[in-house]
C-alpha positions as CSV (number, residue, x, y, z in Angstrom):
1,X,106.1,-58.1,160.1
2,X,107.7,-55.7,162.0
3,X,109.8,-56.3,165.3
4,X,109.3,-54.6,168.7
5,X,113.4,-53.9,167.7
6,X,112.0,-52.2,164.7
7,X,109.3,-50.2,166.0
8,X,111.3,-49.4,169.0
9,X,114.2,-47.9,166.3
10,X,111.0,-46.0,164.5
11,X,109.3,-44.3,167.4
12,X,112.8,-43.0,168.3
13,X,113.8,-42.0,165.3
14,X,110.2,-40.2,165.1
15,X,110.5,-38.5,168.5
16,X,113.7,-36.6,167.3
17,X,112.0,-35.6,163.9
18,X,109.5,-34.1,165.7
19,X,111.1,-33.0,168.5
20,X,113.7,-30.7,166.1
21,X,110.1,-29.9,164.2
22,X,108.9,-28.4,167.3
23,X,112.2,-26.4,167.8
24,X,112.4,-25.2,164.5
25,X,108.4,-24.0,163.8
26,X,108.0,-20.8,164.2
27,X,103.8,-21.8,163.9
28,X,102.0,-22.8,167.0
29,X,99.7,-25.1,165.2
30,X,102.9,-26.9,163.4
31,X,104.3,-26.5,167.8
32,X,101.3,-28.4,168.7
33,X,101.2,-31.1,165.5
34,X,105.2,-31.6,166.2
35,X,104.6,-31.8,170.5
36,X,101.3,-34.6,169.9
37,X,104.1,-36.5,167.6
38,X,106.1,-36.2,170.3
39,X,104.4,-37.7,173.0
40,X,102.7,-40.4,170.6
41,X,106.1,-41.9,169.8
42,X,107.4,-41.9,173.6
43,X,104.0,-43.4,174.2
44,X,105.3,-46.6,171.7
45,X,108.9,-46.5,172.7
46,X,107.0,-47.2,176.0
47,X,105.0,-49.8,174.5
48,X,108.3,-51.6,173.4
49,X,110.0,-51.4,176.5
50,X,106.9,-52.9,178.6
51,X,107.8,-57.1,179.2
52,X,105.7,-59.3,177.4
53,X,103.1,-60.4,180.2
54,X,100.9,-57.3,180.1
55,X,97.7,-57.1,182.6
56,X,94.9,-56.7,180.4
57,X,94.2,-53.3,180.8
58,X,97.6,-52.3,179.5
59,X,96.9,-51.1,176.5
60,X,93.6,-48.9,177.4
61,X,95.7,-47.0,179.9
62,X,98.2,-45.8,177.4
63,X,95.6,-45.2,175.1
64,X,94.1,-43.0,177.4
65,X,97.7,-41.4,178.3
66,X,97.9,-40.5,174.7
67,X,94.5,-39.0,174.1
68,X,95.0,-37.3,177.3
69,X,98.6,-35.7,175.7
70,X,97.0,-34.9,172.6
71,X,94.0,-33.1,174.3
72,X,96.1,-31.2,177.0
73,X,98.3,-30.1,173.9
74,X,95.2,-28.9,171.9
75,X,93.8,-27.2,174.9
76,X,97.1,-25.0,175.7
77,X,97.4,-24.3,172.0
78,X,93.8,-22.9,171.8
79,X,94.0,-21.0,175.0
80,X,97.3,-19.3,173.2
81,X,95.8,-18.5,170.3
82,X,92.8,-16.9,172.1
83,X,95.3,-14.9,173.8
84,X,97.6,-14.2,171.2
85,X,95.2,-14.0,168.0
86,X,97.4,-15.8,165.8
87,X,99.1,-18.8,165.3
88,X,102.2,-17.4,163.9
89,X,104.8,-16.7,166.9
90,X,107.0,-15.0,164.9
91,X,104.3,-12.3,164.9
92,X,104.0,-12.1,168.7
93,X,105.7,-8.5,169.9
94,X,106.7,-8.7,173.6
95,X,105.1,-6.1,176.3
96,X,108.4,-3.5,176.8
C-alpha cells in the first residue's frame, strides 16, 4: 500500500516530468497531453495535503476541478488548431 508520503513524492515528481514535457514539445497535442498531466498531479498533491477529516463532498469537487482542467485544456488546444491548422508549432510562421 502506498502512503499519502509516497503519493505525495509521485505527483511531484510527475508534475516536473510533465511540466519540462510541456517546455520541451514542440507539438501542441504533446503541449496539451503534458499541461492535463500537469494539472492532474497538482490536483493529488492537493489531495495529500488536504487533513484527514474531509466533508463528504471532497472528493467530487476535485473531480470536477480536474475534468474541468482537462476540458478547458482540450478546448484551447482545439480552438488553436482551428486557427493554426496544425498541430506542429514548430511549423507556425509569425505575421511580419
Amino acid at each position: 500500500m502506498l502512503s499519502l508520503y509516497g503519493f505525495a513524492v509521485f505527483s511531484l515528481a510527475l508534475f516536473f516530468l510533465s511540466t519540462a514535457g510541456f517546455f520541451f514539445s514542440g507539438n501542441m497535442l504533446k503541449k496539451n497531453i503534458f499541461a492535463v498531466l500537469m494539472f492532474l498531479s497538482a490536483d493529488m498533491m492537493l489531495i495529500c495535503l488536504t487533513p484527514h477529516e474531509k466533508p463528504a463532498f471532497y472528493n467530487l469537487m476535485i473531480l470536477f476541478i480536474s475534468l474541468a482542467e482537462t476540458a478547458a485544456s482540450f478546448f484551447i488546444m482545439n480552438a488553436a488548431v482551428r486557427e493554426l491548422h496544425t498541430f506542429d508549432s514548430g511549423s507556425v510562421k509569425e505575421d511580419e
